[in-house]
Residue, then its C-alpha position, 0 to 999 in steps of 0.5 A: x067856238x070851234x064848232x063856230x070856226x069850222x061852220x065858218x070855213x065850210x060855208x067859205x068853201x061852199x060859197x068859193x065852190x059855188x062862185x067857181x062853178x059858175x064863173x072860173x074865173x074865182x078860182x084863177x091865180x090872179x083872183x085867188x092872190x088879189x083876194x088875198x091882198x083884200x084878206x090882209x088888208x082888212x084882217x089886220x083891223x079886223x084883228x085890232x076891232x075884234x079885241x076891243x069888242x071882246x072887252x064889250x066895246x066897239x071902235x068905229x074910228x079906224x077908217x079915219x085914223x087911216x085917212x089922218x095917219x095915211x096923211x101924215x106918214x105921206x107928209x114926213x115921207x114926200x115933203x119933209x124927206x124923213x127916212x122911210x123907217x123913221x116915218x114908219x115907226x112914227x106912224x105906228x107910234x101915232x096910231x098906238x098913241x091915238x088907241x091908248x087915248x080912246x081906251x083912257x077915256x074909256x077907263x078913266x072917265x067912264x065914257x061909252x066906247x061908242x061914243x069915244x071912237x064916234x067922236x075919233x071918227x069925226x075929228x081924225x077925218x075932219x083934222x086930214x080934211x083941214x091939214x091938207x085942205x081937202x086935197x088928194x096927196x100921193x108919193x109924186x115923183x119922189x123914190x127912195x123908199x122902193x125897199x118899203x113899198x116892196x114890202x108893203x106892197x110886194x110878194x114872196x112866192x106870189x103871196x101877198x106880204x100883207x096876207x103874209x104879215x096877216x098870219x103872223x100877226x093872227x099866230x102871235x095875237x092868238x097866242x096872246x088870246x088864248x094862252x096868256x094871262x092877258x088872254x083869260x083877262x081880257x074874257x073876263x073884263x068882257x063878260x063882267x067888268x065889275x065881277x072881274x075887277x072885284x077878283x083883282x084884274x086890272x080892268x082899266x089896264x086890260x081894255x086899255x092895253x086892247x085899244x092900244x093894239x087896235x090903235x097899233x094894227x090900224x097904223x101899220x094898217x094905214x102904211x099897207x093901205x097907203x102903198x094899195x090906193x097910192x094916195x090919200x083922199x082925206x074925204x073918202x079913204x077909209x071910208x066905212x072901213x070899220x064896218x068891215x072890220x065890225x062885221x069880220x068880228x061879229x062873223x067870226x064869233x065876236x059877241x057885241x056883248x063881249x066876253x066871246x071871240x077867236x082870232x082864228x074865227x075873226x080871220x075866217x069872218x074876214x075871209x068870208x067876207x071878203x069872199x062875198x066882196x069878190x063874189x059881187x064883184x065876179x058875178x057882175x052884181x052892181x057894186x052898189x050892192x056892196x054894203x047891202x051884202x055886208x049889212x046883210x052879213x051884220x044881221x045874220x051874224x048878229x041873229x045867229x050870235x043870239x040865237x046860240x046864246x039863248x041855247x046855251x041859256x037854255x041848256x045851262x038852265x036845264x042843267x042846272x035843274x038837273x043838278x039841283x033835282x039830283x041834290x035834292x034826291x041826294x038829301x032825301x035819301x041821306x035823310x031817309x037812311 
């Protein structure tokens, strides 16, 4: 895995070295702190998405959930004046809520996780369109939430907050990951849930507790992007976003098959990612071209995912020869003694 993470970020600062040499512009103050802005927005969901795809399942509902949840935490803030960090929890609360369902569905009613988050994809939007009736809702001339928009949307240092919010979430969720039982379960559940729940986890509460983060990250996510855009369209925002936290993942390692992945790697896919997204933009490539280059990525990773899968087949299988050569010249020496 690390040599995957390292690959990654030399090819992130060949492509940002490329990208400068042909226009400045990239590696100006102002580009280099929007891009960050991007960063923490997308690695936040990258992050959640991620997790559910080392379980070996998938979440396309999180543009919605942004687009439901953008609404209501717009609603109890604007029109019904509740308390910016009451309307802040609640928002958080309702994306955990929504991310335990998908994973209960999944668990206890053995339903494809494809299926279930395609299903949330469709009913959250369609929910927004209908609450709102179809129309755009923003913040108005209402105040008194300057504190939350400052940290939702503000700078310490001319660091963006959410790329500020990105690293701690990433330093705590790689510790969860990587040296916490939880961690060593959810690899497990990934590369075989029955194997694994046969040696005693808790299967259902290891892919459960996945979607509950993802569910978690998406409502804080939605908050972030609420104060970004100023305002919700139930048609359009969020649109494909869960595209570009699948696809962050699957750069950064996370097998489709599950069982693989890093919380470094996937914020690095981000990175890289995002870094192409400016690269179109800078180089004054149509924007239209936009999800070709993230389809494109898709496809590479996914190729490359493969192909250091069948090598390490391949290796595995020679080293298996190896052993079982080596035990049997092992046996016919014994039996000639």
């Amino acid at each position: 895995m690390l040599k995957k993470e390292l690959g990654l970020f030399l090819l992130i600062v060949v492509i940002g070295s490329i990208t400068a040499a042909i226009n400045p512009q990239f590696a100006s103050q102002v580009n280099l702190m929007n891009l960050a802005n991007q960063i923490g927005l997308f690695g936040l969901i990258s992050i959640g998405v991620g997790l559910v795809i080392i379980t070996g399942g998938v979440e396309l509902s999180v543009g919605s959930m942004f687009a439901l949840l953008g609404i209501f935490f717009l609603d109890m803030l604007v029109n019904y004046e509740i308390p910016w960090p009451i309307s802040l929890l609640i928002t958080i609360a309702a994306g955990a809520v929504l991310g335990s369902i998908h994973g209960l569905l999944v668990t206890r009613l053995k339903m494809q996780p494809f299926v279930v988050t395609l299903c949330g994809l469709l009913l959250y939007r369609g929910i927004a369109r209908w609450y709102t009736a179809d129309s755009t809702q923003g913040f108005g001339y209402g105040g008194g939430y300057e504190t939350l928009e400052w940290l939702m949307s503000g700078r310490t240092y001319n660091i963006p907050h959410t790329f500020i919010f990105l690293v701690i979430v990433a330093i705590v969720m790689s510790v969860v990951l990587h040296k916490s039982v939880y961690g060593r379960y959810l690899f497990a559940v990934g590369k075989n849930e029955e194997a694994a729940r046969f040696s005693g986890i808790p299967t259902t509460t290891v892919i459960t507790m996945a979607y509950v983060i993802a569910g978690t990250l998406a409502g804080i996510s939605s908050v972030f992007f609420v104060f970004y855009t100023q305002s919700v369209s139930p048609s359009a925002h969020g649109n494909f976003y869960e595209l570009y936290a699948i696809a962050a993942a699957v750069l950064g390692g996370c097998s489709l098959r599950g069982g693989e992945g890093s919380i470094v790697g996937i914020v690095l896919g981000t990175v890289l990612l995002q870094v192409l997204q400016n690269l179109v933009n800078i180089l004054g490539i149509p924007s239209s071209l936009n999800f070709a280059v993230m389809g494109a990525v898709i496809l590479l990773g996914v190729l490359a995912d493969q192909q250091l899968q069948r090598r390490r087949q391949r290796r595995l299988a020679m080293a298996s020869a190896e052993a079982r050569e080596l035990t049997a010249k092992e046996g016919t020496a014994g039996a000639a003694v």
